[in-house]
Biopython code that builds the backbone (N, CA, C, O; Angstrom):
import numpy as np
from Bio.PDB.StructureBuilder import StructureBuilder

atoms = [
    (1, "UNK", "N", (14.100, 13.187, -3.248)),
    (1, "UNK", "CA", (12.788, 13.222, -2.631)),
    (1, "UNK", "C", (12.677, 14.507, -1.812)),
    (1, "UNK", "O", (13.645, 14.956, -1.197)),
    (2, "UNK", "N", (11.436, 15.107, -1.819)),
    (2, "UNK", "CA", (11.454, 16.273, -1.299)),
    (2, "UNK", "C", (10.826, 16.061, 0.119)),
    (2, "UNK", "O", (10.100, 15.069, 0.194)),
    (3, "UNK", "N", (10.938, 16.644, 1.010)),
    (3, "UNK", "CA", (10.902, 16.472, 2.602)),
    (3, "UNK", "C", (10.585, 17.679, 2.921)),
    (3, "UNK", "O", (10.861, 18.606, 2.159)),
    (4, "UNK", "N", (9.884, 17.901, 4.230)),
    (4, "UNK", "CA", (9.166, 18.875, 4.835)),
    (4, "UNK", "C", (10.284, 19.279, 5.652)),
    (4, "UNK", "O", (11.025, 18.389, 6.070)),
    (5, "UNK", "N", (10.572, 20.736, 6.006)),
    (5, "UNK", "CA", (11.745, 21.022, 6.941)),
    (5, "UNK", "C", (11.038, 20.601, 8.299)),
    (5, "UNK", "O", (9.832, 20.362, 8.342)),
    (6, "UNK", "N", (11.911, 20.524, 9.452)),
    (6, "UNK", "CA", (11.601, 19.926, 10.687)),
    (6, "UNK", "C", (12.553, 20.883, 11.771)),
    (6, "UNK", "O", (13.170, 21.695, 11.082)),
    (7, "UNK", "N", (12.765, 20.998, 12.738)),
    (7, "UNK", "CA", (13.539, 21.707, 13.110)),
    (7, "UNK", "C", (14.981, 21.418, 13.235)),
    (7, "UNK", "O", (15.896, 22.239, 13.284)),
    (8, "UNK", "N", (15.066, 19.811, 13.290)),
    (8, "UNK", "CA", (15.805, 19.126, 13.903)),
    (8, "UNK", "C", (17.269, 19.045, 12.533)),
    (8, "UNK", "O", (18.354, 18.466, 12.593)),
    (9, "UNK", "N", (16.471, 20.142, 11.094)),
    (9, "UNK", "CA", (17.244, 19.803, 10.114)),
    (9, "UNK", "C", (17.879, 21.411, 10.057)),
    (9, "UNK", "O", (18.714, 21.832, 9.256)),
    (10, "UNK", "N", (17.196, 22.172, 11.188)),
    (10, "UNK", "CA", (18.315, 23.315, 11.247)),
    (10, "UNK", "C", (19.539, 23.889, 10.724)),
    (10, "UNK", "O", (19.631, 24.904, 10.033)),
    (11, "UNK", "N", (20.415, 23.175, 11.105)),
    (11, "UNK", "CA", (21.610, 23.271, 10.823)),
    (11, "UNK", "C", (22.128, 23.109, 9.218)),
    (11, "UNK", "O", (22.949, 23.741, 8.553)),
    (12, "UNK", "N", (21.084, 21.739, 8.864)),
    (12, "UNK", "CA", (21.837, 21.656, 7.343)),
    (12, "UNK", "C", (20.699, 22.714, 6.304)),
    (12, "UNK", "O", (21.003, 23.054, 5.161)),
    (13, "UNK", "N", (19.494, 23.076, 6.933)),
    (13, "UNK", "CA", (18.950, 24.221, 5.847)),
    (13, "UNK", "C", (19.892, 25.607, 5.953)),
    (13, "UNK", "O", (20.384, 26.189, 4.987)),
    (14, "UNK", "N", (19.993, 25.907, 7.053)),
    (14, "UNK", "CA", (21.164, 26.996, 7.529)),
    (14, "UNK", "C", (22.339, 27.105, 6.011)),
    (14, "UNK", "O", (22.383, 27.948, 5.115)),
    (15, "UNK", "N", (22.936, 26.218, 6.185)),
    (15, "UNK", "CA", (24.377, 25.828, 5.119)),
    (15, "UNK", "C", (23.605, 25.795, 4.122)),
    (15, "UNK", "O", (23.876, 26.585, 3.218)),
    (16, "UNK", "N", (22.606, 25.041, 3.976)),
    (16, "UNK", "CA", (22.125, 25.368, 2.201)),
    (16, "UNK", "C", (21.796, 26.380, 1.815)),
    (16, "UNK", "O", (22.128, 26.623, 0.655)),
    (17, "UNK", "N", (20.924, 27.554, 2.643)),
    (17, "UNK", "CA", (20.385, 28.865, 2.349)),
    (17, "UNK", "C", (21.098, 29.509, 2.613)),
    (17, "UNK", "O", (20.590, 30.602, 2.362)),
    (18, "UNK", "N", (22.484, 29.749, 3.167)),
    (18, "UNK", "CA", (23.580, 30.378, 3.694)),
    (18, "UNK", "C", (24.462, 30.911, 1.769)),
    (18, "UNK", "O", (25.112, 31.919, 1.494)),
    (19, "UNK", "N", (24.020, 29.582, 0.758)),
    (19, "UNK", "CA", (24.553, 30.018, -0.534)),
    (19, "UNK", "C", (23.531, 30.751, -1.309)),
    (19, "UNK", "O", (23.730, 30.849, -2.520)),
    (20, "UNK", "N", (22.644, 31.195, -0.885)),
    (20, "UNK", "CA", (21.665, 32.208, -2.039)),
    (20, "UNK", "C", (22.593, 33.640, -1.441)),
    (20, "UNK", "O", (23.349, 33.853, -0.493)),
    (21, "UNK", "N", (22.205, 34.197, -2.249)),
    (21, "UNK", "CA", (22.801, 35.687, -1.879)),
    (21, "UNK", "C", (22.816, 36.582, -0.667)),
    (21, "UNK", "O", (23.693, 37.187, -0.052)),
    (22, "UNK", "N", (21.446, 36.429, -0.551)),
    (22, "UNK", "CA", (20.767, 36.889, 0.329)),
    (22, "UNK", "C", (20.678, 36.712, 1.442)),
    (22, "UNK", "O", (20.052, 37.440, 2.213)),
    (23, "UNK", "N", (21.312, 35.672, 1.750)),
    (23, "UNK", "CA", (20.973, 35.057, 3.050)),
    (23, "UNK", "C", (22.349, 34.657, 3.456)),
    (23, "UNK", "O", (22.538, 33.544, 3.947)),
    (24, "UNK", "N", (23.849, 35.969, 3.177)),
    (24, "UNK", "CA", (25.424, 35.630, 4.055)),
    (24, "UNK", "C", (25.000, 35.933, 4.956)),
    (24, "UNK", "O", (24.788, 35.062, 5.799)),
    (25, "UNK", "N", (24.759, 36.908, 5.158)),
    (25, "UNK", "CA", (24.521, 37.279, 7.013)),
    (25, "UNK", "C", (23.881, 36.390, 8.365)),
    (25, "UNK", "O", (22.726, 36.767, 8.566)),
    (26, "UNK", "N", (24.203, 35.593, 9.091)),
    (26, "UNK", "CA", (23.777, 34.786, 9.996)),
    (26, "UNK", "C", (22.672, 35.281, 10.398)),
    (26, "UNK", "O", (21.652, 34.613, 10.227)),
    (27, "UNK", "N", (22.592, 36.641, 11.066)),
    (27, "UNK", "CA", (21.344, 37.287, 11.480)),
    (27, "UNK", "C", (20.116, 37.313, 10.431)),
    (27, "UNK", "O", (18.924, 37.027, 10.538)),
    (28, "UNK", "N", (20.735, 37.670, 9.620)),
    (28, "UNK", "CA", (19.372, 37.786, 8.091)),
    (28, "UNK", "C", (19.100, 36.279, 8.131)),
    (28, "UNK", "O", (17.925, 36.030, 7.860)),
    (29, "UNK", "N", (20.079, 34.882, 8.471)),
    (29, "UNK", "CA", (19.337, 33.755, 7.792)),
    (29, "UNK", "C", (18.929, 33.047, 8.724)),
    (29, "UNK", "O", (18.292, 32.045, 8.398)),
    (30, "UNK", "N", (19.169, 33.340, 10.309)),
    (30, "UNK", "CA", (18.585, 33.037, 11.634)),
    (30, "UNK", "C", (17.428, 33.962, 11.443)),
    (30, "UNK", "O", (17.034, 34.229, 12.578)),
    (31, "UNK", "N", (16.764, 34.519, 10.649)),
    (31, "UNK", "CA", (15.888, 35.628, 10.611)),
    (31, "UNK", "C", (14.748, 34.710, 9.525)),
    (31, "UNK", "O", (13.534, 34.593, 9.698)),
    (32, "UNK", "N", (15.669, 34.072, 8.270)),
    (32, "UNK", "CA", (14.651, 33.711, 7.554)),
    (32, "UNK", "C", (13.818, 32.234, 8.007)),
    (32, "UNK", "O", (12.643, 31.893, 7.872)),
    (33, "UNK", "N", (15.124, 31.493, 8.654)),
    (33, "UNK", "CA", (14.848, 30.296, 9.169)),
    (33, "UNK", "C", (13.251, 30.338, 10.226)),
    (33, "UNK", "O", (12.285, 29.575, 10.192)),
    (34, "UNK", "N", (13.543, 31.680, 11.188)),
    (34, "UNK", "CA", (12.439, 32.091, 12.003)),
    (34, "UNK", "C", (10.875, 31.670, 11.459)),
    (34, "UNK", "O", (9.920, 30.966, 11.787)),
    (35, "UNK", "N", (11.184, 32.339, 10.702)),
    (35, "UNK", "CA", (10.129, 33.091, 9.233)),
    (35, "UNK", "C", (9.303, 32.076, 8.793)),
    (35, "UNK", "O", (8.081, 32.189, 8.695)),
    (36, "UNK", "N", (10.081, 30.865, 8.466)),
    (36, "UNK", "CA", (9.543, 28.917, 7.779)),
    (36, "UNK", "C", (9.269, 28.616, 9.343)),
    (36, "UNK", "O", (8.373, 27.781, 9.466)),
    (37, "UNK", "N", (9.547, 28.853, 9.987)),
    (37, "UNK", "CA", (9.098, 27.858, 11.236)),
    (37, "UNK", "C", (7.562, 28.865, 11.626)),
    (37, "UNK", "O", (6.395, 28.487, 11.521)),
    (38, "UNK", "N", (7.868, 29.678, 11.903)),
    (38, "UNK", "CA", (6.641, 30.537, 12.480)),
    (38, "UNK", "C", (5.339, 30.842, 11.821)),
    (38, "UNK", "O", (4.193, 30.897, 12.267)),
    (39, "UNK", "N", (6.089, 31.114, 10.043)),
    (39, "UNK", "CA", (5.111, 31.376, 9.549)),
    (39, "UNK", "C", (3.964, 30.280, 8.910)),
    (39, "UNK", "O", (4.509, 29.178, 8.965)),
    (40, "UNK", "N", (3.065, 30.186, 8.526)),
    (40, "UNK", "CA", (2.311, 29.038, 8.220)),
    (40, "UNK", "C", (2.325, 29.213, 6.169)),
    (40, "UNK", "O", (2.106, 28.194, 5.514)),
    (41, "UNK", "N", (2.542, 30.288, 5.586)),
    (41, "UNK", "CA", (2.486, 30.497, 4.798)),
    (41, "UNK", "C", (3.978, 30.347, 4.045)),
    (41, "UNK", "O", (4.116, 30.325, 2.821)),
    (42, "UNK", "N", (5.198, 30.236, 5.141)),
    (42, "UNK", "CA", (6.398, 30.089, 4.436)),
    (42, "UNK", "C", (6.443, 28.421, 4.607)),
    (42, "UNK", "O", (6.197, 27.751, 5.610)),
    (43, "UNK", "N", (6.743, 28.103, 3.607)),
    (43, "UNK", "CA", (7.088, 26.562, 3.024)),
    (43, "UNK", "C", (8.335, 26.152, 2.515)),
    (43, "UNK", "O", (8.808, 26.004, 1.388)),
    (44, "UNK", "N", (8.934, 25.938, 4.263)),
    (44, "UNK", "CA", (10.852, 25.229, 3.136)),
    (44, "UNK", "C", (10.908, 23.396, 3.621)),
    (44, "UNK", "O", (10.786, 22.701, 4.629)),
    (45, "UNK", "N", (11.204, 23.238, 1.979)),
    (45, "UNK", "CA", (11.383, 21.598, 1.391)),
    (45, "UNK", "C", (13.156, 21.142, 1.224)),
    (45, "UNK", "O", (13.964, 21.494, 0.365)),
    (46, "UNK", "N", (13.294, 20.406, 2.189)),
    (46, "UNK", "CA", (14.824, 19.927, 1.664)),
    (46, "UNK", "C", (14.822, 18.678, 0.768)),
    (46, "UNK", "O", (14.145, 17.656, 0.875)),
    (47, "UNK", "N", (15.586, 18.957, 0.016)),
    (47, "UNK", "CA", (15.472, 17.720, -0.744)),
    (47, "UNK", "C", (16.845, 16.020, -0.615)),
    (47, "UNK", "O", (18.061, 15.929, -0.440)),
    (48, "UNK", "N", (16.439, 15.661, -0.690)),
    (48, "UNK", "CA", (17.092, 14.390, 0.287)),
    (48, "UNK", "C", (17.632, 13.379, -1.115)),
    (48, "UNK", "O", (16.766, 13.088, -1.939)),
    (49, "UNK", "N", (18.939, 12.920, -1.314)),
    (49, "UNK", "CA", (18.682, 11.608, -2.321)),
    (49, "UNK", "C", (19.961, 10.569, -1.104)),
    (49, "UNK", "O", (20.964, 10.991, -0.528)),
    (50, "UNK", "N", (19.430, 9.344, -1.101)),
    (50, "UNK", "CA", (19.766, 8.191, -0.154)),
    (50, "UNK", "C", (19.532, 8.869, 1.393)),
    (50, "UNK", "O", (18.485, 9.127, 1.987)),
    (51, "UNK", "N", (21.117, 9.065, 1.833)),
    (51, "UNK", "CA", (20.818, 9.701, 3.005)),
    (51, "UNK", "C", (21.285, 10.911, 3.553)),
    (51, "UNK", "O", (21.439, 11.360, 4.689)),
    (52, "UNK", "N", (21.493, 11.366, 2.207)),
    (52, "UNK", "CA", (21.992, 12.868, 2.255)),
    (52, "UNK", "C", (21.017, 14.020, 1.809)),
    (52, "UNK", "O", (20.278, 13.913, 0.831)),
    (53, "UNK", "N", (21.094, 15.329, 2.762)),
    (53, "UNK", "CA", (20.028, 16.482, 1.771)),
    (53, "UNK", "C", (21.290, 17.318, 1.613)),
    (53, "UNK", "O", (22.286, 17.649, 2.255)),
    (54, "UNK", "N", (20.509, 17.550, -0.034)),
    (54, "UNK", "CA", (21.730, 18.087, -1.022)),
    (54, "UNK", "C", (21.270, 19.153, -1.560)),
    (54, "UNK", "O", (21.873, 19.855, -2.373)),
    (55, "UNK", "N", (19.963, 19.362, -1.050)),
    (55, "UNK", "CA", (19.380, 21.162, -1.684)),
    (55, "UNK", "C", (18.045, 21.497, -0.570)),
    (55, "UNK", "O", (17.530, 20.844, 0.339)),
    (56, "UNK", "N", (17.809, 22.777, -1.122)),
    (56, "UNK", "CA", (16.085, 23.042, -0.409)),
    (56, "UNK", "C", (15.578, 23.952, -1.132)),
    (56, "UNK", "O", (16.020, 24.539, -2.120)),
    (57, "UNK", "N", (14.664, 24.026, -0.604)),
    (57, "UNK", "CA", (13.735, 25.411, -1.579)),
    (57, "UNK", "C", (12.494, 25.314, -0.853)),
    (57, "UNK", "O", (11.862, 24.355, -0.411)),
    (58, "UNK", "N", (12.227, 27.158, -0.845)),
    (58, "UNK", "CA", (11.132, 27.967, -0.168)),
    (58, "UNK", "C", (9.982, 28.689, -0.772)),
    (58, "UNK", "O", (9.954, 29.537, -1.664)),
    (59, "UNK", "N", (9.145, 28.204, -0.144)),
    (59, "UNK", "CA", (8.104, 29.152, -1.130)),
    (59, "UNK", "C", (7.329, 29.788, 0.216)),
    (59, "UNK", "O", (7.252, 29.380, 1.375)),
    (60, "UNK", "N", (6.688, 31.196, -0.592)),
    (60, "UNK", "CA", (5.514, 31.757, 0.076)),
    (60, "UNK", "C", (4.185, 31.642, -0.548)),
    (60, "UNK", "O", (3.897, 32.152, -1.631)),
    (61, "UNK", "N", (3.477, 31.021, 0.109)),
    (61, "UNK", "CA", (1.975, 30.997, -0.709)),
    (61, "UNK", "C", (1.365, 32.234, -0.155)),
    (61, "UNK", "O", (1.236, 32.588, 1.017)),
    (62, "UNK", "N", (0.948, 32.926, -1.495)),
    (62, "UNK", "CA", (0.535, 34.233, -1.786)),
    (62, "UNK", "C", (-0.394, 34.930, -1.842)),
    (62, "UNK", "O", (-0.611, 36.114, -1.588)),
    (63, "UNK", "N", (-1.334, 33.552, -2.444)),
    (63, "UNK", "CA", (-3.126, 33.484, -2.735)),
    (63, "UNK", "C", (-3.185, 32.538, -2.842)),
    (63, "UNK", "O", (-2.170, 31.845, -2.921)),
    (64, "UNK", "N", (-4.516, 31.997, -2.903)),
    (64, "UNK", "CA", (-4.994, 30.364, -3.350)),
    (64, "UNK", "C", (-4.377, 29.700, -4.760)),
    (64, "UNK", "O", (-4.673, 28.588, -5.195)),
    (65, "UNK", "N", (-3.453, 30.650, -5.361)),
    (65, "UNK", "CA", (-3.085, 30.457, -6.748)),
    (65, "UNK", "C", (-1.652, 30.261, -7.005)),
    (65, "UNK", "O", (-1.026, 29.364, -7.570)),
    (66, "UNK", "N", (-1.294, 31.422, -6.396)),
    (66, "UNK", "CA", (0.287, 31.521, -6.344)),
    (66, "UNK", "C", (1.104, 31.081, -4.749)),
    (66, "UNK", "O", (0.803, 31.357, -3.588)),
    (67, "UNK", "N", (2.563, 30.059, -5.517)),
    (67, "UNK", "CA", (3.297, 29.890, -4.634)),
    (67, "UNK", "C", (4.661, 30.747, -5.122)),
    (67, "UNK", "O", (5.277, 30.342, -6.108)),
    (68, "UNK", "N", (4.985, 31.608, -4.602)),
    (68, "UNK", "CA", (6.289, 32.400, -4.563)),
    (68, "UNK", "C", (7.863, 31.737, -4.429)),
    (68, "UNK", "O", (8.360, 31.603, -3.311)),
    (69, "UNK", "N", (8.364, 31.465, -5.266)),
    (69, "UNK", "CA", (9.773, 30.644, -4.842)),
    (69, "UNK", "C", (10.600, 31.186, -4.001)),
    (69, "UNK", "O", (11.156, 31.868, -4.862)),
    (70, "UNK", "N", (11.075, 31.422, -3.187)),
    (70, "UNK", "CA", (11.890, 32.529, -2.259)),
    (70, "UNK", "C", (13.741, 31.965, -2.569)),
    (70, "UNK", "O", (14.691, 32.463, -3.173)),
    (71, "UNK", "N", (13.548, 30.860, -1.880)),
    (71, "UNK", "CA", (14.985, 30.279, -1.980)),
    (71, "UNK", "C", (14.723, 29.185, -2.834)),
    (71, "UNK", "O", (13.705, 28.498, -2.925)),
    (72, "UNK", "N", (16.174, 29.106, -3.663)),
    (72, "UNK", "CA", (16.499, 27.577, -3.873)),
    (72, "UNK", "C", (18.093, 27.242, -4.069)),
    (72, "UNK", "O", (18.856, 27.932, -4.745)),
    (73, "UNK", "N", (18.371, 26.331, -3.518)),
    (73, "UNK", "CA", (20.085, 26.070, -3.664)),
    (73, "UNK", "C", (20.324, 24.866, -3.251)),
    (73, "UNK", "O", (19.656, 24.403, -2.327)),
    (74, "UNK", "N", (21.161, 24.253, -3.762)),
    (74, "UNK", "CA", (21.645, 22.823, -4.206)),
    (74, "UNK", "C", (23.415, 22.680, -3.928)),
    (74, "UNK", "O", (24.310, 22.919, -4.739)),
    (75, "UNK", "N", (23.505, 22.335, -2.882)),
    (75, "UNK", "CA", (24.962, 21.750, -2.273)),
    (75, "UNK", "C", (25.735, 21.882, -3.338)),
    (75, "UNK", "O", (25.587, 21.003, -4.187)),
    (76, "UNK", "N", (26.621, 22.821, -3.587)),
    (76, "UNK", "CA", (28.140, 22.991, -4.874)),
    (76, "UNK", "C", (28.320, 21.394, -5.495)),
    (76, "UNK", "O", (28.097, 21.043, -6.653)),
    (77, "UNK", "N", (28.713, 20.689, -4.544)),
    (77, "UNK", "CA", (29.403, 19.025, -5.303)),
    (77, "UNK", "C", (28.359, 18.415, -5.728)),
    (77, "UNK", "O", (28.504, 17.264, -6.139)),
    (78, "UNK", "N", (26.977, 19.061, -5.739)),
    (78, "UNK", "CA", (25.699, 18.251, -6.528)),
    (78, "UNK", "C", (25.046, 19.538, -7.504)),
    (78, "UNK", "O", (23.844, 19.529, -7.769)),
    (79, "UNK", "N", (25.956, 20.642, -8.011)),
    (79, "UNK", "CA", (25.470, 21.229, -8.579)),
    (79, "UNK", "C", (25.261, 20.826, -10.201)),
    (79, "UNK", "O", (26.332, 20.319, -10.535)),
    (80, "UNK", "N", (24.194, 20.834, -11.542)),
    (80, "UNK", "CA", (24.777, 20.902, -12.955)),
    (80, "UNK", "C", (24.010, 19.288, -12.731)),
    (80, "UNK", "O", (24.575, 18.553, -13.541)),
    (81, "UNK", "N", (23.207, 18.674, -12.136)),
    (81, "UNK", "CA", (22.791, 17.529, -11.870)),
    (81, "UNK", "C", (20.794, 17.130, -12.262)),
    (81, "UNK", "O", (19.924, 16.260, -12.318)),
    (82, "UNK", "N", (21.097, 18.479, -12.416)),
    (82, "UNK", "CA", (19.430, 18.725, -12.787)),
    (82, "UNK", "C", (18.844, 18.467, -11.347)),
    (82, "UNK", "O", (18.033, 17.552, -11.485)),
    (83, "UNK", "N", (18.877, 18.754, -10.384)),
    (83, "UNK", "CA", (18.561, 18.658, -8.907)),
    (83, "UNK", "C", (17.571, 19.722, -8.716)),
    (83, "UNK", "O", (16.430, 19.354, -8.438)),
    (84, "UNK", "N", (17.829, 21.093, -8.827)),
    (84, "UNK", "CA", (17.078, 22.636, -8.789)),
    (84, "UNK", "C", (15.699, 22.377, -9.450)),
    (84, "UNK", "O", (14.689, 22.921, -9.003)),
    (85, "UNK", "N", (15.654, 21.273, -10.862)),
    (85, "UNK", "CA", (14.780, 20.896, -11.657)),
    (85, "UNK", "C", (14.007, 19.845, -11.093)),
    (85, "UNK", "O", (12.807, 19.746, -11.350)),
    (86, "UNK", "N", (14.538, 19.139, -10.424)),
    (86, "UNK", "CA", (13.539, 18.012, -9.846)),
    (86, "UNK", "C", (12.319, 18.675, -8.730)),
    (86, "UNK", "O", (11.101, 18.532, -8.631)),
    (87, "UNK", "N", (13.715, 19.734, -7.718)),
    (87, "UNK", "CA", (12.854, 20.146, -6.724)),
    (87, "UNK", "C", (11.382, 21.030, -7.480)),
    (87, "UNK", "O", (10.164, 20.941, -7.330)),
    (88, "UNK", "N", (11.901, 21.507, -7.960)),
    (88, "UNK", "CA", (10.551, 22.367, -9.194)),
    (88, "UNK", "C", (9.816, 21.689, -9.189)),
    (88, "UNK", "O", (8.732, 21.905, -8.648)),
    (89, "UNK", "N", (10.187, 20.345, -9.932)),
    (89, "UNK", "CA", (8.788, 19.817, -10.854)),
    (89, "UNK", "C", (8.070, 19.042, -9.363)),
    (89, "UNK", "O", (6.930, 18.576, -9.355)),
    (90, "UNK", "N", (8.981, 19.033, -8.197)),
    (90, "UNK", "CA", (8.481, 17.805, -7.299)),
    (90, "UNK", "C", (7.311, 18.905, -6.424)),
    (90, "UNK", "O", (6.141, 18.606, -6.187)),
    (91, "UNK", "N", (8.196, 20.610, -5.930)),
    (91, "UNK", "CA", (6.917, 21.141, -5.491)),
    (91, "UNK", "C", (5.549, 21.378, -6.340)),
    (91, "UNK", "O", (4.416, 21.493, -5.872)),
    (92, "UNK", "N", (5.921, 21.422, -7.647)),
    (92, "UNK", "CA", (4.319, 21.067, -8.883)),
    (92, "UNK", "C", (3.155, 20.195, -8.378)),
    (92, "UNK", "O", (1.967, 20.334, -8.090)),
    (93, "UNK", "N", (4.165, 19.151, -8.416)),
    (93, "UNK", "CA", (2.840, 18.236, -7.995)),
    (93, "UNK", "C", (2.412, 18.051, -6.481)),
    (93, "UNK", "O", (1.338, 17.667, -6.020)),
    (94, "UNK", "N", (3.522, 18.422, -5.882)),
    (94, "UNK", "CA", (2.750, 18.996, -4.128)),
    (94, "UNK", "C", (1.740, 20.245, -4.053)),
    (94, "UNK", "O", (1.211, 20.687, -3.033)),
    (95, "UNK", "N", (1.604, 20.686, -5.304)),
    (95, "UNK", "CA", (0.634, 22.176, -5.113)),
    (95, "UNK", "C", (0.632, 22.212, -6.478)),
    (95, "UNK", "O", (1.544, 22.720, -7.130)),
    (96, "UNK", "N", (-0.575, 21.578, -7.062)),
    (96, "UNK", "CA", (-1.029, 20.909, -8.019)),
    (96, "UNK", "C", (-2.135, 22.449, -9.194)),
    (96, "UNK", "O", (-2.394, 22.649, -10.381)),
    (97, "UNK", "N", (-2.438, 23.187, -7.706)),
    (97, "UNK", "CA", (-3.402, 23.880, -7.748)),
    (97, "UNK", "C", (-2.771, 25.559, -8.008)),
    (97, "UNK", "O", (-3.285, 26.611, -8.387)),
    (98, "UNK", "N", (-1.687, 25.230, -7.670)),
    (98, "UNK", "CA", (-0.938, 26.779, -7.466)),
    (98, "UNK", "C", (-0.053, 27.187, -8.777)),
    (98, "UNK", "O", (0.233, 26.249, -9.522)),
    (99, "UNK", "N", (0.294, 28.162, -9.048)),
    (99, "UNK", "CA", (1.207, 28.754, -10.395)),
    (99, "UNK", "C", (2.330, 28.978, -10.014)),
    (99, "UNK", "O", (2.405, 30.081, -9.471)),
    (100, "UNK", "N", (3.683, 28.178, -10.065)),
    (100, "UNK", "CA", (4.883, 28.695, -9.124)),
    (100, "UNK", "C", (5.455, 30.013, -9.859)),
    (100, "UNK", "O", (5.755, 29.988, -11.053)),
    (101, "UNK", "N", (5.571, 31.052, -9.137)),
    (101, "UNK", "CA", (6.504, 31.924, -9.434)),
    (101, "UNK", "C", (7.623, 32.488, -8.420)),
    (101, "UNK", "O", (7.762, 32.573, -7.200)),
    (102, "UNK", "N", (8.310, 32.810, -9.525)),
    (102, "UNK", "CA", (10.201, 33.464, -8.799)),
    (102, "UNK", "C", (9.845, 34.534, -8.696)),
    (102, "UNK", "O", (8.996, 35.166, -9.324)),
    (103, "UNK", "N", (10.852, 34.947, -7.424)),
    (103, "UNK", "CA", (10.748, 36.186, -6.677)),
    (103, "UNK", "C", (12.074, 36.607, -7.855)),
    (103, "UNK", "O", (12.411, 35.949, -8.839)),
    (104, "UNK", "N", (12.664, 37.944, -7.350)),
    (104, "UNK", "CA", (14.409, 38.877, -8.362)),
    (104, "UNK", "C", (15.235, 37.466, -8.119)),
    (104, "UNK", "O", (15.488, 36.814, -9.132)),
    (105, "UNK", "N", (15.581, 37.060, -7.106)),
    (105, "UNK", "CA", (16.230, 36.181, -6.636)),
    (105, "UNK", "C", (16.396, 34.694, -7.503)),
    (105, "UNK", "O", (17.459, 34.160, -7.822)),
    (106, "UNK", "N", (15.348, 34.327, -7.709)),
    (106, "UNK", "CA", (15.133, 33.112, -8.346)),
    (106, "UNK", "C", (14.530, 33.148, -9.889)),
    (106, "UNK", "O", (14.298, 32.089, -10.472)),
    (107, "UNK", "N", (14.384, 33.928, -10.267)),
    (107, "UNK", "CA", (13.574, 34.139, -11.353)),
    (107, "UNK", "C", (14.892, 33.883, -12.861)),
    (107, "UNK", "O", (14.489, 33.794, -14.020)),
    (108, "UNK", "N", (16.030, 33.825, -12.587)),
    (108, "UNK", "CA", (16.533, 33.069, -13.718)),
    (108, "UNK", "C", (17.068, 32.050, -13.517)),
    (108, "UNK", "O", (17.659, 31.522, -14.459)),
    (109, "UNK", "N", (17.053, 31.428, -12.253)),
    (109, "UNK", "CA", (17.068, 30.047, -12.277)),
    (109, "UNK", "C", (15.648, 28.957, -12.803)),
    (109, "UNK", "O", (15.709, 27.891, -13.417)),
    (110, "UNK", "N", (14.419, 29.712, -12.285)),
    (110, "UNK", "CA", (13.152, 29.310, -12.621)),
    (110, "UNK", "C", (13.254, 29.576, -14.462)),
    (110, "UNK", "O", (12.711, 28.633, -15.039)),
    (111, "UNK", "N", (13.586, 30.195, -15.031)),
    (111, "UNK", "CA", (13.568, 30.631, -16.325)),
    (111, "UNK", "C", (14.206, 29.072, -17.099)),
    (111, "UNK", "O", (13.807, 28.359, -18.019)),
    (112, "UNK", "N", (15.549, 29.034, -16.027)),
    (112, "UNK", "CA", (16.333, 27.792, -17.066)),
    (112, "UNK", "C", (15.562, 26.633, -16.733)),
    (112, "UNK", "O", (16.033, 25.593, -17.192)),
    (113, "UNK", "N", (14.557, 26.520, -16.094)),
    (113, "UNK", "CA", (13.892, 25.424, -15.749)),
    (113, "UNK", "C", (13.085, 24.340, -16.476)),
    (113, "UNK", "O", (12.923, 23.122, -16.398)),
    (114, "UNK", "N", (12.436, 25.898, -17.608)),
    (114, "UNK", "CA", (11.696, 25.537, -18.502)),
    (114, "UNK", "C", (10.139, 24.542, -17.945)),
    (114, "UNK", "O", (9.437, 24.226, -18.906)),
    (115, "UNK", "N", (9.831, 24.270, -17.147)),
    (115, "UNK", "CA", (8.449, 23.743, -16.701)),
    (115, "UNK", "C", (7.437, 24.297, -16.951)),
    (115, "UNK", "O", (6.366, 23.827, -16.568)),
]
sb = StructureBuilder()
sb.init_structure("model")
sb.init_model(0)
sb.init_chain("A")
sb.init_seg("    ")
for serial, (resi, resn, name, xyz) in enumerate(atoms, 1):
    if name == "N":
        sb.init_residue(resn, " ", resi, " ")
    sb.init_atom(name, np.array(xyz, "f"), 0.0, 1.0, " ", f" {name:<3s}", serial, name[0])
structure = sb.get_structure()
């Protein structure tokens, strides 16, 4: 199930976005974290199954059309689970209206997605 970040989930978006590439550096990901809280246009979703969150993913809405994927990453011991795929199809129907596209970053994970 996909879930709205909150602040209070800090710590475990930290460790999940800490595995995209982009985001080793503490400063760069205390930087991006900033970024989803402040900005109104950055959108990060953790995704939750029982009572664990085991991935997240970020988008920037761009125009009334496009949502930008920024991050997505899925806890190692829940990787190969089709998880990356759920979160996809689950932000679809949260933004029903929008065309998701991958940023360099995400754009061949979005590829194997096939949606």
């Amino acid at each position: 199930m996909l879930i709205r970040y909150r602040k209070n989930y800090e710590k475990i978006a930290m460790g999940l976005l800490s595995f995209m590439p982009t985001e080793k550096e503490l400063k760069k990901l205390q930087q991006t974290i900033k970024e989803y809280e402040m900005n109104e246009n950055w959108q990060l979703f953790l995704w939750k199954e029982e009572e664990d969150i085991i991935g997240i993913i970020g988008i920037v809405l761009r125009d009334e059309h496009v949502a930008e994927i920024q991050h997505i990453s899925v806890n190692p011991s829940h990787r190969h689970q089709g998880i990356g795929k759920q979160m996809v199809k689950a932000l679809k129907e949260m933004y029903p209206n929008y065309e998701l596209k991958a940023n360099e970053f995400t754009a061949a994970f979005l590829e194997k997605c096939e949606l």
